[in-house]
C-alpha positions in Angstrom: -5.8 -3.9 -21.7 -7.2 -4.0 -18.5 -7.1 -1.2 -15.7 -4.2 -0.5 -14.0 -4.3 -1.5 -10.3 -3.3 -0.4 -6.6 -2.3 -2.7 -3.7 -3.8 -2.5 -0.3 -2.8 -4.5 3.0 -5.1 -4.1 6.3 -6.5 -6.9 8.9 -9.1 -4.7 9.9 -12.1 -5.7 7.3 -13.9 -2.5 7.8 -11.0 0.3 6.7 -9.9 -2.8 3.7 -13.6 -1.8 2.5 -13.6 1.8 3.0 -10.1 2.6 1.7 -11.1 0.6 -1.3 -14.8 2.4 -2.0 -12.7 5.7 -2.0 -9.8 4.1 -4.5 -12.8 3.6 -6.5 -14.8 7.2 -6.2 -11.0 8.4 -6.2 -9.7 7.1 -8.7 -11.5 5.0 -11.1 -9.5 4.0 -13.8 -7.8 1.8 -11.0 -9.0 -1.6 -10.0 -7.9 -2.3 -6.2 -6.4 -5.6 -4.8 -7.0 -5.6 -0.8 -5.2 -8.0 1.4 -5.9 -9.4 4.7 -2.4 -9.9 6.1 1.2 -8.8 5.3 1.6 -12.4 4.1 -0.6 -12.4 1.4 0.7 -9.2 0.0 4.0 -10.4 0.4 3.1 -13.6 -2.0 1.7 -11.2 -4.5 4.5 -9.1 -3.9 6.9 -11.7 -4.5 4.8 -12.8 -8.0 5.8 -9.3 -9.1 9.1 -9.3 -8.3 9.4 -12.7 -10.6 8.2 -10.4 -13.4 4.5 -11.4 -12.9 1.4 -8.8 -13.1 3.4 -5.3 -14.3 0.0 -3.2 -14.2 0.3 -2.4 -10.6 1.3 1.1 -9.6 0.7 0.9 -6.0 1.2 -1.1 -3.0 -0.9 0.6 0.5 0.1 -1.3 3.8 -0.6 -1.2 7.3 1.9 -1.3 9.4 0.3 -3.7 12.1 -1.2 -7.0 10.7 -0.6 -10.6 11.8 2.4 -12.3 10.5 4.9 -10.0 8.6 4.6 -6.0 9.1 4.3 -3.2 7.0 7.7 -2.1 7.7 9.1 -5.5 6.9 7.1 -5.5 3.5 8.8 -2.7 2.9 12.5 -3.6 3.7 12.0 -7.0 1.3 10.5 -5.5 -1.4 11.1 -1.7 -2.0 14.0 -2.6 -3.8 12.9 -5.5 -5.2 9.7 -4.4 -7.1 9.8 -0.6 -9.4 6.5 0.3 -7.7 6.2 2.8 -4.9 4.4 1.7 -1.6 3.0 3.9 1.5 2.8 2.7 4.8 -0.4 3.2 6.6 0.2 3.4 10.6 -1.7 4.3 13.4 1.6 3.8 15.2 3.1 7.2 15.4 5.8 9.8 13.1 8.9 7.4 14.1 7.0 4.2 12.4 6.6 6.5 9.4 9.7 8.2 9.1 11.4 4.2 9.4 9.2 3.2 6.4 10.6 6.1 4.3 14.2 4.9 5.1 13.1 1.7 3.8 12.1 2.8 0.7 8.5 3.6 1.2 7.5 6.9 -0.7 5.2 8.6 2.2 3.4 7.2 5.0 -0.3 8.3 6.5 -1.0 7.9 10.0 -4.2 6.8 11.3 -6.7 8.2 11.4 -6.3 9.8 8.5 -8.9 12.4 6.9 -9.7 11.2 3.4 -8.1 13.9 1.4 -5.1 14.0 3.2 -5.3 9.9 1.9 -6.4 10.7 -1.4 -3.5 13.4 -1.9 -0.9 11.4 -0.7 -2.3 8.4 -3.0 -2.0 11.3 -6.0 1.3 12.0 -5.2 2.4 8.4 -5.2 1.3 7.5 -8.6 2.4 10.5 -10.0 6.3 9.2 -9.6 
């Protein structure tokens, strides 16, 4: 069996490889799966919800990416997939506290100091 694996959606290139170097020093008996838009993690999200891919204990997103947003990520598919997701937003508390009504497990707000992401990230796959 393979190694278990963590989502992550951002536009911005540079933080999809940085947030994905520290998933690997962080945690490395996960694999990481970055995306470069909210559509592209919604079509993987959407393989999972047909039953596709169960290793996945994680879904990251950003909150601002073209096409669909983090929030609305979370509103289709919180309920939809058993897998808990934080939002990532440089966009302020009220952004964060409307992903957790959606069904998002925590949110981090950019910029973020890495342990506050890494401890957040523990938290989330210890549900």
């Amino acid at each position: 069996m393979g190694k278990r694996k963590i989502l992550f959606a951002d536009d911005e290139e540079i933080l999809r490889n940085l947030i994905s170097e520290f998933i690997k020093v962080g945690f490395p008996n996960y694999d990481i799966e970055s995306f470069k838009d909210g559509a592209s993690l919604g079509n993987r999200l959407e393989r999972i919800s047909g039953g596709e891919n169960r290793d996945i204990d994680l879904v990251i997103t950003d909150y601002k990416m073209p096409g669909i947003n983090g929030i609305d990520l979370i509103k289709q598919y919180s309920t939809k997939i058993d897998i808990p997701i934080i939002l990532c937003t440089g966009s302020g508390e009220g952004i964060g506290k409307q992903a957790i009504e959606y069904g998002a497990v925590s949110y981090i707000l950019k910029p973020f100091h890495i342990a506050n992401f890494i401890e957040e990230v523990q938290k989330a796959l210890s549900k």
